[in-house]
N, C-alpha and C positions, 0 to 999 in steps of 0.2 A: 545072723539074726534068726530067732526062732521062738516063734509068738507064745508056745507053754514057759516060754522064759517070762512074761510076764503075769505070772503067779507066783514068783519064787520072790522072798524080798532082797533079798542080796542084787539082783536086776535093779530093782528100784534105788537103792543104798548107795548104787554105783553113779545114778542120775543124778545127786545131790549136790546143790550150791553149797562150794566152800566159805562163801558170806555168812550164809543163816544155818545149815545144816539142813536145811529144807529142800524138798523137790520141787524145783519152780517148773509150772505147770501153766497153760495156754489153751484155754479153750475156745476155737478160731469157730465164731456163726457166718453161715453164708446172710449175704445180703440179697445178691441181684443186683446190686447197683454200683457197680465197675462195667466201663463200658468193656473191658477184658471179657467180663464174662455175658455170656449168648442167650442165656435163657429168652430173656425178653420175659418175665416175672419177678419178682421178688418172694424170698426165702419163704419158707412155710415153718410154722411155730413146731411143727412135729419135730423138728429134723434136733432139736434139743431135748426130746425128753431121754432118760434115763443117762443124760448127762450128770446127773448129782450124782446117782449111785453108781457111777463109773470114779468121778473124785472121789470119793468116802473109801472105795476098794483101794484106790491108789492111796491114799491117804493112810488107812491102816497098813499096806501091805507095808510102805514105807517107815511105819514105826515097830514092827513088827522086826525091818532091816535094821533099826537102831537109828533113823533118822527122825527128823524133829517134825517129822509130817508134810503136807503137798502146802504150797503156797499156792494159790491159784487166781488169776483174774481170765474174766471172759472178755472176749473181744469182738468184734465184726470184724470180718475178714477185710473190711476196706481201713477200719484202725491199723489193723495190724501190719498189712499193703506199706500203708502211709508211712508208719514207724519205721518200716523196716529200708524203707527207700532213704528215710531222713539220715537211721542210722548210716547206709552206706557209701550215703552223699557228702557225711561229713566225720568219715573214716572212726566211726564210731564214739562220736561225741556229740548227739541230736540235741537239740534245743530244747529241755524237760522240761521246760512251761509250755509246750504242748502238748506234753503226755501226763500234768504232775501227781493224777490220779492211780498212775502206776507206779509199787513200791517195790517194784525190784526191776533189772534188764527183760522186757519182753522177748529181745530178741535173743538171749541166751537161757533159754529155756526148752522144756519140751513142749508139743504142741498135740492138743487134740483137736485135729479136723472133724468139721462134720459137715457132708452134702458134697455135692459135686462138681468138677471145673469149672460149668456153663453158671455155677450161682455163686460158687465161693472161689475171690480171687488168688487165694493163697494156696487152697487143694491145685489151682492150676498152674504157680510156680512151683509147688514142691516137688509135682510131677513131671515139671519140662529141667529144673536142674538136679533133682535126682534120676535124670534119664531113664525112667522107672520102664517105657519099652523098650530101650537097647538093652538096658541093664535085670527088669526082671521079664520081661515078653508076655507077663500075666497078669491082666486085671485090664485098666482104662489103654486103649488106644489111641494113639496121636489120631485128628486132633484132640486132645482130652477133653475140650469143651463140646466134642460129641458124645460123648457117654458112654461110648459104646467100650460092651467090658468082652474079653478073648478069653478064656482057658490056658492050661499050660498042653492042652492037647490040639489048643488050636481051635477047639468050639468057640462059637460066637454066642454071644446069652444076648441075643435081640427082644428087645420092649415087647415086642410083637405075642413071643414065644414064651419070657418071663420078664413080666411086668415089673411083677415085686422084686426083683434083685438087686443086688448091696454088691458091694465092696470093702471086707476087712483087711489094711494091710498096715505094716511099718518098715518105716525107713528115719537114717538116720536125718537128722537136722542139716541140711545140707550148706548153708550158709553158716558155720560155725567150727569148732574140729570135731572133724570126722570120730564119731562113736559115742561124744560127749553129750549129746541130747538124740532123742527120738520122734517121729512123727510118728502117730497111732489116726491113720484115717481111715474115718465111715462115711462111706458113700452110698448112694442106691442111684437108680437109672428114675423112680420115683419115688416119692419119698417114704413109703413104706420099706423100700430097699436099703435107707437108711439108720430106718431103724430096727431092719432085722441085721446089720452090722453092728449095729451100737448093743442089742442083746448079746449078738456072738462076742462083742469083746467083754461083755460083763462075765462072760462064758469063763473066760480063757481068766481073769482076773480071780473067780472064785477056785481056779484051780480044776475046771473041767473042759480042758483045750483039747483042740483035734490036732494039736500039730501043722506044721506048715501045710503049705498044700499041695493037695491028696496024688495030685500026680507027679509033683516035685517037690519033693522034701524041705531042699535048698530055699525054697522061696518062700516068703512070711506074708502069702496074699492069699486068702480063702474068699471065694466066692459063693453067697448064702442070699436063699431067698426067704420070705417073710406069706405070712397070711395074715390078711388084713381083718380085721373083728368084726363081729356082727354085736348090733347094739340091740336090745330085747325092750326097752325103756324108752329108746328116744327116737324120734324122724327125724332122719337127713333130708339136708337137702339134694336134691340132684347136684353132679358135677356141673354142670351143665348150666346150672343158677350163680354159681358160684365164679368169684372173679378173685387170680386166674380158677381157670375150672382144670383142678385138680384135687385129686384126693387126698383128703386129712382126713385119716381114724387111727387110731393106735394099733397093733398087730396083736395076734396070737401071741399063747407065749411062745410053740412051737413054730421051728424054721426046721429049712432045708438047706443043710452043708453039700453044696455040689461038687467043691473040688477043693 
C-alpha cells in the first residue's frame, strides 16, 4: 500500500462494487458512547469537517477512473459496531429492517475513520484486527484506546510535547477479502490532530502526497501535526467553561509532516 496511490484513479476504479459500478464508501463518526471506548466524553463536531471535500475528491477521482462515482453513507461508529456484529452473527444475512436506511452492504465497503480508539469504536477494532502494531510498529500503540502514537524511529509524539498531532494511515478492510476494500483513518491525540490528518488526506487526494512515511517507505502511516486558528471576530470561550472542556477551532491551513 502506498498512500500517493490514492490520487491516481485507477486505485479507486479498483475499489468498485460490481452491483452499481460505484465506490461504496463509509464514513464511520466517533460517538463516545461504546463502553469500548475510554474517553469518558462524547465526539466533538470538528472531527467531521473537511469530510465532504474528502468524498467529492473521491468521488471525481472515481469517475475520472471510469467508475460511476462514490456512493456514500455516514455512520456513528456504534451503527456501524452494531451492523457489523449482526452481520457476523448471522454469517452475513442481518436483519435489514434494522438498517433499511442503508442502500447498499455497509459492511463491504471502504471506510473512512475519523478520531480516535478511546471515541470511535470501530478505529479501535480496525486497529486490534489489522494488527496494525505487530504489523505496521507506527502510529497508535496498544492499548489503542490510549492514543498514544510511536514513530517508525521509535519516538514517542506525547500530548505533552505535541498536542496537535493526528494520525493519517490505511489499511485494508480487514473483515472482508483482503485488498478488496480500504480503511483511510484520521485520527489526532486531540481534535485538532484530527483534523490536520483529514487536510493531509485532502493532500494526498489532490495529488500532492509525501509518500509513505518518511522513515519507512513500506508503511502507509504519516504522522502530522496541525495549528489551531486564531479568530480576529469572535470570543471564545475558555476551555475550561466548556463541557467536556476541550478544544473546538478549526486549524491552519498549514501542518507539520513529522514522519
Amino acid at each position: 500500500m502506498n498512500l500517493n496511490d490514492l490520487s491516481q484513479p485507477s486505485f479507486w476504479a479498483a475499489l468498485v462494487s460490481e452491483k452499481s459500478s460505484k465506490i461504496p464508501l463509509v464514513v464511520v463518526l466517533p460517538s463516545g458512547r461504546c463502553r469500548l471506548a475510554t474517553s469518558g466524553h462524547l465526539a466533538l463536531i470538528s472531527d467531521a469537517l473537511h469530510t465532504h471535500e474528502i468524498v467529492i475528491a473521491i468521488d471525481d477521482l472515481g469517475r475520472k477512473g471510469g467508475t460511476a462515482g462514490v456512493e456514500v453513507h455516514s455512520m456513528l461508529d456504534i451503527d456501524y459496531y452494531d451492523f457489523l456484529a449482526e452481520y457476523r452473527a448471522t454469517d452475513g444475512n442481518p436483519d435489514q429492517s434494522l438498517f433499511g436506511f442503508y442502500d447498499f452492504n455497509v459492511v463491504d465497503a471502504n471506510l473512512l475513520l475519523l478520531a480516535t480508539a478511546d471515541i470511535n469504536v470501530v478505529t479501535k477494532l480496525v486497529l486490534e484486527e489489522c494488527k496494525s502494531e505487530e504489523n505496521y510498529g507506527v502510529g497508535f500503540k496498544k492499548p489503542y484506546e490510549s492514543c498514544m502514537i510511536v514513530g517508525a524511529t521509535g519516538k514517542t509524539y506525547a500530548v505533552t510535547a505535541y498536542p496537535n498531532v493526528g494520525v493519517l494511515a490505511m489499511y485494508p478492510v480487514p473483515w472482508i477479502n483482503e485488498g478488496s476494500r480500504v480503511v483511510l483513518l484520521c485520527g489526532g491525540v486531540l481534535a485538532p490532530g484530527t483534523l490536520g490528518a483529514n487536510v493531509l488526506l485532502q493532500q494526498y487526494l489532490s495529488g500532492n502526497g509525501d509518500g509513505n512515511n518518511r522513515a519507512n517507505q513500506d508503511l502507509p502511516v504519516k504522522i502530522v501535526s496541525a495549528y489551531v486558528r486564531d479568530y480576529r471576530h469572535v470570543s471564545l470561550l475558555p476551555t475550561a467553561e466548556c463541557i467536556p472542556n476541550h478544544e473546538l477551532r478549526n486549524i491552519r491551513t498549514e501542518i507539520v509532516i513529522h514522519e
